[in-house]
C-alpha positions in Angstrom: -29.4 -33.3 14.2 -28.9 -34.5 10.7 -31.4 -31.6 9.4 -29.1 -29.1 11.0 -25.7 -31.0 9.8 -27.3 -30.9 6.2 -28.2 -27.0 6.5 -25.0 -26.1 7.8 -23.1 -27.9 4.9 -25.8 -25.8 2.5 -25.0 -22.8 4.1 -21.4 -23.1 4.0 -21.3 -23.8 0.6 -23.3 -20.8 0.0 -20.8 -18.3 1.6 -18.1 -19.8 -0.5 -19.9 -19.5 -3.8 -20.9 -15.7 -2.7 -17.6 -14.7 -1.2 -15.3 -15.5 -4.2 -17.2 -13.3 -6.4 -14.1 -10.8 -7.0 -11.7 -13.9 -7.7 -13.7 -15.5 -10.3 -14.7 -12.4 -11.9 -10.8 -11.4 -12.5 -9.8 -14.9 -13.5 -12.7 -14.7 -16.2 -11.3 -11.5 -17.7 -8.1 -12.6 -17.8 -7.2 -8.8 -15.8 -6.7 -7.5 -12.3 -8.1 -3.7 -12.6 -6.0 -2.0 -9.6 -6.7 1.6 -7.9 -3.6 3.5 -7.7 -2.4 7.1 -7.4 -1.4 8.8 -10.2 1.5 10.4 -9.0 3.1 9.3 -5.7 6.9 8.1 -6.2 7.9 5.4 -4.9 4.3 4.2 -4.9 2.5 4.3 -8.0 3.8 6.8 -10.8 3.6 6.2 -14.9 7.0 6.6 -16.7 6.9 8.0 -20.1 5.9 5.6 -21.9 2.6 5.5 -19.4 4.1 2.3 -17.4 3.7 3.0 -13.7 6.0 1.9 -11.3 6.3 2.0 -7.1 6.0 -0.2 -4.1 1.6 -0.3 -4.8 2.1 -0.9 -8.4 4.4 -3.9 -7.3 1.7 -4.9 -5.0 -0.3 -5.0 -8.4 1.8 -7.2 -9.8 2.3 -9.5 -7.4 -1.3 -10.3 -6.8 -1.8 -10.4 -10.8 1.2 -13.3 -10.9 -0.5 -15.5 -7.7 -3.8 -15.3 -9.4 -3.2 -14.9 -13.1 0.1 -16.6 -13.1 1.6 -13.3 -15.0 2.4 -9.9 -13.2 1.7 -8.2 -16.4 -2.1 -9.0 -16.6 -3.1 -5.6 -14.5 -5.1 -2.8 -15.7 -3.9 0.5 -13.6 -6.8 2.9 -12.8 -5.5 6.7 -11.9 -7.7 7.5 -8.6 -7.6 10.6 -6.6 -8.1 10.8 -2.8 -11.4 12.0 -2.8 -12.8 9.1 -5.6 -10.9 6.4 -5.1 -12.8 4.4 -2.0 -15.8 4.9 -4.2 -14.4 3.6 -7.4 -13.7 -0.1 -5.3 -17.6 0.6 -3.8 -18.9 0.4 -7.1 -16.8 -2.5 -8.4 -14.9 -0.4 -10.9 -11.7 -1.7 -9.3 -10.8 -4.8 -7.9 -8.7 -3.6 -5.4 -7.2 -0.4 -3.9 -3.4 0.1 -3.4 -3.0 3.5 -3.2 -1.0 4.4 -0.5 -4.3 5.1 2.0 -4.0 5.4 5.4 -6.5 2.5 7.7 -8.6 4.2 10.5 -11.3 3.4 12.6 -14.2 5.0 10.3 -12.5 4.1 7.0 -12.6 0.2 8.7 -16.1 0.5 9.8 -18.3 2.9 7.8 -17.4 2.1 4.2 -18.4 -1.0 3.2 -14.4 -1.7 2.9 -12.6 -4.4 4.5 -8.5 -2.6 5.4 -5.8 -5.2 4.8 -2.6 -5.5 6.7 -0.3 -2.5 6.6 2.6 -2.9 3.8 3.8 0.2 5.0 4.2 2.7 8.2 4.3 6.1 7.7 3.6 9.2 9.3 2.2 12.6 8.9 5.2 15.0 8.0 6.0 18.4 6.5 8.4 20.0 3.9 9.7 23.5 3.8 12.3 25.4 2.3 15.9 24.8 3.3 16.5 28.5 4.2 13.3 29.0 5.8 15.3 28.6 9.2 12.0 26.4 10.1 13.5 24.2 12.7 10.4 22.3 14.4 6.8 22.5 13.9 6.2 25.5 16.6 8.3 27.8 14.0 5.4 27.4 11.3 2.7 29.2 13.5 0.6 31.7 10.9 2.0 29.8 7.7 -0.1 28.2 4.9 0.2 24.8 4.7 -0.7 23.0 2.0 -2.7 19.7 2.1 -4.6 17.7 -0.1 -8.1 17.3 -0.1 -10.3 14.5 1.3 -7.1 12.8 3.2 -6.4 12.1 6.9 -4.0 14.4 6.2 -6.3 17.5 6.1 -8.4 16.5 9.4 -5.1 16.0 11.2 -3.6 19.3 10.7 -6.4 21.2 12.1 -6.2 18.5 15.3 -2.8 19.3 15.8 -3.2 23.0 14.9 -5.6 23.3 17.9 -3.8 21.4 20.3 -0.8 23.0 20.1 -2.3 26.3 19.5 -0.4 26.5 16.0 -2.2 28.7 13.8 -1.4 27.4 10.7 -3.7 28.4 7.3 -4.4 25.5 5.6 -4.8 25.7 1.8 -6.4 22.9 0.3 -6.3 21.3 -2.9 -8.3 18.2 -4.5 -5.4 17.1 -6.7 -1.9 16.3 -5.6 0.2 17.3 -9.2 -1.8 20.9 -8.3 -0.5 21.2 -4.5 2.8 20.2 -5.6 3.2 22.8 -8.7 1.8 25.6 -5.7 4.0 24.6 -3.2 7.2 24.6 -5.2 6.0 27.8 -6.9 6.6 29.5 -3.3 2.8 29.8 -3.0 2.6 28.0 0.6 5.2 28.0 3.5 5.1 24.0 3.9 3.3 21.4 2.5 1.8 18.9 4.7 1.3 14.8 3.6 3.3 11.3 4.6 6.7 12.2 5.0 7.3 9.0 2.7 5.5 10.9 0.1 7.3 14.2 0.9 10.3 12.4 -0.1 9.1 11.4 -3.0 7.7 15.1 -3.9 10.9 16.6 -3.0 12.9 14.3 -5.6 10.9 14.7 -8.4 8.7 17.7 -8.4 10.9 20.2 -6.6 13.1 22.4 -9.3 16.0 22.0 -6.9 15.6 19.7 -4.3 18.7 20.6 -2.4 16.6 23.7 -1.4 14.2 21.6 0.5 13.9 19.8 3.6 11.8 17.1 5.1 11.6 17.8 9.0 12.0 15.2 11.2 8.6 15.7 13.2 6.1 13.3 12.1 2.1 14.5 13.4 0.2 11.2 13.0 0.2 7.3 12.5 -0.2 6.7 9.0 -0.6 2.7 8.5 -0.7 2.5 4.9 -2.4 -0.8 2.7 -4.8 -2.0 0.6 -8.7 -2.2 0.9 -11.2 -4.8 -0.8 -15.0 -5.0 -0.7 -16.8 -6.2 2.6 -18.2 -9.5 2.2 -16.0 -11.0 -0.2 -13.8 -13.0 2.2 -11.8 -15.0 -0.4 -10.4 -12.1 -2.4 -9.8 -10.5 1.0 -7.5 -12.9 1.9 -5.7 -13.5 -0.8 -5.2 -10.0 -0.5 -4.2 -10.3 2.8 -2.3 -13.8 2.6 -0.4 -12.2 -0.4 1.5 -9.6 1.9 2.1 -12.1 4.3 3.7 -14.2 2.1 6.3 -11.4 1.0 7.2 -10.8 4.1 7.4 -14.5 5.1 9.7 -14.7 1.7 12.6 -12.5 3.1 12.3 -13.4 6.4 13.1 -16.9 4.9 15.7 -16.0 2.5 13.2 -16.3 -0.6 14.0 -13.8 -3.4 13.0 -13.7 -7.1 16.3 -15.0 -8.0 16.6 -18.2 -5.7 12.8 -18.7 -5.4 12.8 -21.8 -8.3 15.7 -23.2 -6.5 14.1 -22.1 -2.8 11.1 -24.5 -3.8 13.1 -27.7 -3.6 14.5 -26.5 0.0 13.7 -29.2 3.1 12.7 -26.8 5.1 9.1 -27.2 6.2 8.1 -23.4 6.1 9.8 -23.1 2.7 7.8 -25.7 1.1 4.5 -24.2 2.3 5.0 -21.1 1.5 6.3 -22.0 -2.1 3.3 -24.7 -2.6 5.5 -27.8 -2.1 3.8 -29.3 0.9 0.5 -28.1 2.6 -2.3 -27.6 -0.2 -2.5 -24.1 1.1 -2.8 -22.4 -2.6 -6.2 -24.4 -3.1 -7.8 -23.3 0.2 -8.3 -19.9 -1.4 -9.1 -21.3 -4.8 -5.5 -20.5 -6.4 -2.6 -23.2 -7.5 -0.6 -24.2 -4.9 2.5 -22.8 -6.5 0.7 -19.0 -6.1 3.2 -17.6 -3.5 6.1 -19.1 -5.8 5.2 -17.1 -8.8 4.3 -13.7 -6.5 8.4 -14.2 -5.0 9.8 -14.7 -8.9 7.4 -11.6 -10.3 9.0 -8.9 -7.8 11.1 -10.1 -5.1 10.2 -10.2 -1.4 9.1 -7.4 0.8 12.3 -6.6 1.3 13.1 -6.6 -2.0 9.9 -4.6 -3.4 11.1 -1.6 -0.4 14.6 -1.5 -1.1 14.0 -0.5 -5.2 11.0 1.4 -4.7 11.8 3.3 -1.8 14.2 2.4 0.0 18.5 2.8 -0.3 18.2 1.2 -4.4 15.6 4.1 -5.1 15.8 7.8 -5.3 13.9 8.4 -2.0 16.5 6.4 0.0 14.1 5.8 3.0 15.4 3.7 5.6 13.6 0.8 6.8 12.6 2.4 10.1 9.3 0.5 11.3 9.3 -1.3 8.0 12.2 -3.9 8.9 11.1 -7.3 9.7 10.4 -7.7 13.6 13.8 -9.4 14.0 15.4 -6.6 13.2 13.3 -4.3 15.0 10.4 -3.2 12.9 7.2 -3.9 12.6 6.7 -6.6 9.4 5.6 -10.3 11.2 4.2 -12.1 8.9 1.4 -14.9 10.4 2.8 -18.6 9.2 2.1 -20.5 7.0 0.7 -23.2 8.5 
C-alpha cells in the first residue's frame, strides 16, 4: 500500500510538471502569442496603425492580464482558416481565438482540446437588397461564395442536397478575396456566420444599405478557442478565464467597479476576484488573476456590447449570447 501511495504522489507530480508546459513557457517570454483572423470585425481586425481590435482580440487580452498581469503583453499572429489549427499544432501559437466553429472531428481528430463557446452563431447568407431574395429556396442555381477550409464550405453542399438547392459554390482560401468578389457583383450571396456577415457588410460593402443579411441561419456554429491536447493547466485557464467573464456580469463585476467589487462580502465575489478561496494558485496564477482579467476589458457582457453588440457597428443583439437568466445560453460553472 505505501509503494502504491508513494507512486501515485510521483505520478501526479509528473502530470503537473508536464501539463503546464504552455503556462511556464509564456510567463518566461514575458508574451502570449495568439491566433487570430486577420480580418473579421467584431472579432479580430488591425486598425491603421496595425492594432487589432474585436471580441477574440479581447479574449487575448484578458488572458494576457490573468497570466502576465498586463493585457498589452500579446503578440497577434494573422491565421487563415485553412493554417490556423496547424499553427497551435506546432506550437507557433499559444492559443487560438479565431472565431472557429467546435465539432465533433475538430474535438477529436486534431490533437486540439475546444474550449467553452464565447459565442453562438449560425451559418447565414448575404445578398443584395434588390435581389428580391426573400428565403433560401429563392437562391437555387446562384453562386455562393464560401471560404475555403471552413464548416462553412461542407455545410452548404449538406444543405444544398437536402433541400435540393442547386447552389454553385465558388470557393476561395482568403476571406479579404471572397469579400472584394462578392461585393464586386461576382457571386449572388456569400455564405459564412451571419455574425461575420454583419461585420462584412459594415465594412467591406461600398454601400451597405444595398445589402441584406437574411434571417435564415443553416447550421450551429458554437464559436471559441482551442489549446493543445495534454496540456491541462493552460486548458483551463483558458477555460476558467471565460467562465470568469461571464461569472463577472452575472455578478455585477465590470472594469470600473472591479477594485471596489474586490472588497464586496459577498462569498462568490471574493472568489472570483481572489479575496477568499486560493483558487488563482490552483492553476499556478496569483490569486488576484480574475481581478486583473475584469479591470483589462470588462465582463462578458461588456467585451459583446463594444465589439459586437448595440456600442459597435454590427449592433447584434444578444440572442443566445445573454446570460441564462435572461434567456441565453452563457452559465458560467462557480467558483467554488
Amino acid at each position: 500500500m505505501k509503494r502504491i501511495v508513494v507512486a501515485t504522489g510521483l505520478l501526479a507530480l509528473s502530470f503537473s510538471a508536464a501539463s503546464a508546459v504552455t503556462l511556464d513557457t509564456v510567463k518566461q517570454r514575458g508574451t502570449l502569442i495568439c491566433g487570430v483572423s486577420a480580418g473579421f470585425a467584431g472579432f479580430s481586425t488591425p486598425d491603421s496603425q496595425g492594432n487589432y481590435k474585436g471580441l477574440d482580440v479581447d479574449y487575448c487580452r484578458a488572458l494576457a492580464a490573468g497570466v502576465l498581469g498586463d493585457p498589452s503583453k500579446v503578440r497577434y499572429v494573422a491565421l487563415t482558416a485553412q493554417n490556423r489549427f496547424t499553427a497551435l499544432q506546432s506550437g507557433e501559437i499559444d492559443v487560438l481565438y479565431r472565431n472557429s466553429t467546435q465539432t465533433y472531428l475538430r474535438g477529436v481528430t486534431l490533437g486540439l482540446r475546444q474550449g467553452p463557446v464565447n459565442f453562438y452563431d449560425g451559418q447565414g447568407f448575404v445578398v443584395k437588397r434588390d435581389a428580391g431574395v426573400k428565403e433560401l429556396k429563392d437562391l437555387k442555381g446562384a453562386t455562393v461564395c464560401v471560404a475555403q477550409g471552413t464548416t462553412h464550405e461542407v455545410t452548404l453542399g449538406d444543405y444544398g442536397r437536402a433541400n435540393g438547392i442547386d447552389w454553385k459554390p465558388l470557393v476561395f482560401d482568403r476571406v479579404d478575396t471572397m469579400y472584394q468578389t462578392f461585393f464586386g457583383g461576382r457571386c449572388d450571396a456569400m455564405t459564412q456566420d451571419a455574425s461575420a456577415l454583419a461585420g462584412a457588410v459594415t465594412t467591406a460593402a461600398p454601400n451597405p444599405a444595398d445589402y441584406v443579411v437574411l434571417p435564415q441561419t443553416i447550421s450551429k456554429e458554437p464559436l471559441g478557442p482551442f489549446t493543445r491536447n495534454g496540456d491541462e493547466v493552460w486548458s483551463d485557464i483558458v477555460t476558467w478565464l471565460h467562465y470568469g467573464l461571464v461569472e463577472a456580469e452575472e455578478l455585477g463585476v465590470t472594469a470600473a467597479n472591479a477594485d471596489e467589487m474586490a472588497k464586496s462580502s459577498t462569498p462568490a465575489i471574493q472568489r472570483l476576484l481572489g479575496a477568499a478561496g486560493d483558487l488563482g494558485s490552483r492553476l499556478g496564477l496569483d490569486n488576484k488573476w480574475m481581478l486583473q482579467v475584469v479591470k483589462a476589458g470588462g465582463n462578458y457582457g461588456e467585451i459583446f456590447e463594444r465589439n459586437v453588440g448595440k456600442a459597435s457597428p454590427l449592433k447584434l443583439e444578444r440572442g443566445l449570447n445573454a446570460t441564462w437568466s435572461k434567456g441565453g445560453l452563457m452559465y458560467a460553472l462557480p467558483f467554488k
